[in-house]
C-alpha positions as CSV (number, residue, x, y, z in Angstrom):
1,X,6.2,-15.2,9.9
2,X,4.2,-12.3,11.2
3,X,1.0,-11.5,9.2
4,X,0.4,-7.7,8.1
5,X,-2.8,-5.8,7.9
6,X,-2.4,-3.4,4.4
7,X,-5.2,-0.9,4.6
8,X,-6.5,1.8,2.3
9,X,-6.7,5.5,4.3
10,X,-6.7,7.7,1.3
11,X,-7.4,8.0,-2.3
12,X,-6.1,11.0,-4.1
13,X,-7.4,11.6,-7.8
14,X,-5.3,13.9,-10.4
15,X,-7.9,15.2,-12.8
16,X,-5.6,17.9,-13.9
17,X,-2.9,15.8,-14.6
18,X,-4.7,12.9,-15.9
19,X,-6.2,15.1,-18.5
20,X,-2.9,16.6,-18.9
21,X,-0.9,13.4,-19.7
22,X,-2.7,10.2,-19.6
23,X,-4.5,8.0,-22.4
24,X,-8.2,7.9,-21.5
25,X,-8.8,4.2,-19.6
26,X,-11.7,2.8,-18.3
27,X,-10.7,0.5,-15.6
28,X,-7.5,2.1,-13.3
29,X,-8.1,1.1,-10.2
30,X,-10.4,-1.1,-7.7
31,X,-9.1,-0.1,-4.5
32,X,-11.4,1.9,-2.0
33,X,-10.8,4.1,0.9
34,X,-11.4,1.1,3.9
35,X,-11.0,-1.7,1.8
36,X,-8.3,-4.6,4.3
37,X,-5.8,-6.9,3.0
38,X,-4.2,-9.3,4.9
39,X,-0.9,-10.8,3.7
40,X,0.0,-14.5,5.2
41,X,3.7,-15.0,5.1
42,X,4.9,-12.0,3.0
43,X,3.0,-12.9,0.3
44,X,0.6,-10.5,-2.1
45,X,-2.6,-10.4,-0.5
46,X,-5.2,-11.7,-3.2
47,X,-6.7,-8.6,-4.7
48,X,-4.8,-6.6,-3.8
49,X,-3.1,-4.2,-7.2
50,X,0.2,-5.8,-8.4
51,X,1.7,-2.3,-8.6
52,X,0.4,-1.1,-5.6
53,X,2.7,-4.5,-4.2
54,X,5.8,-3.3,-5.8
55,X,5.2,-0.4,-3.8
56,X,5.3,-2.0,-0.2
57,X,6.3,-5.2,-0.9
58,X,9.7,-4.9,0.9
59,X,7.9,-3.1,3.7
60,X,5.3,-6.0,4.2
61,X,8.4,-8.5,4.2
62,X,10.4,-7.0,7.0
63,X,7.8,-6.5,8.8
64,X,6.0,-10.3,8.2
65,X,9.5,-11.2,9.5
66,X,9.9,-9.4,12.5
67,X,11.7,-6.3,11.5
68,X,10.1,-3.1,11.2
69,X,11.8,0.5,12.7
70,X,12.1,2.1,9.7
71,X,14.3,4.8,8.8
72,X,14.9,5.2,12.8
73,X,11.5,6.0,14.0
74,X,9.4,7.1,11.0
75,X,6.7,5.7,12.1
76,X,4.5,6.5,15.7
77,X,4.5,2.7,16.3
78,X,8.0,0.9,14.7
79,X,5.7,-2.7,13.6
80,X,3.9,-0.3,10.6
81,X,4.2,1.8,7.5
82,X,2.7,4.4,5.2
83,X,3.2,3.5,1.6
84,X,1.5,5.1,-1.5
85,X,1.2,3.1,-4.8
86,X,2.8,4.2,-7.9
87,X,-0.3,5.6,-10.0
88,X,0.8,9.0,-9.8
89,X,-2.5,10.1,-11.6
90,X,-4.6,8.4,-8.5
91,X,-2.4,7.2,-5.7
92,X,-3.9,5.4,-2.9
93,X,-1.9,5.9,0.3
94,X,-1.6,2.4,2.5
95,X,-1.6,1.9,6.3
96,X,0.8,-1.2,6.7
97,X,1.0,-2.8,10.3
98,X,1.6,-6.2,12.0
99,X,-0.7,-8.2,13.2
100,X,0.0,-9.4,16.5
């Protein structure tokens, strides 16, 4: 299997809709514009936020396999991705690409 590069390009933060909907937490998230994971045989890169994986985990298994192509050219180059977590109060949007 193929190992995949998951970087962080963008952090978006919801004040409105935090204040709007959410219970006040302390800790949310860890993950910073920049910061690299590397997942090794489609496997969730240590550190990296389990929600965050559900989010690209399929996409990090095709690709770790060979596949890639998605929905018929989405992507500039067919080995990558561009995933957003879940947190819809402070999504961090992904850049997911082989590693050749």
């Amino acid at each position: 299997m193929k190992k995949v590069r998951i970087t962080a390009v963008r952090r978006s933060d919801y004040k409105d809709l935090q204040k709007l909907y959410e219970n006040p937490i302390e800790h949310a998230c860890d993950i910073s514009v920049g910061d690299v994971f590397i997942s090794s045989d489609g496997e969730r890169p240590e550190g990296l936020c389990p929600s965050a994986w559900e989010s690209m985990e399929s996409f990090v298994k095709t690709l770790a396999a060979g596949g890639g192509n998605f929905y018929d050219g989405w992507m500039k180059d067919p080995g990558s991705a561009m995933i957003s977590c879940n947190d819809g109060f402070r999504p961090v949007s992904f850049y997911i690409e082989v590693i050749n």
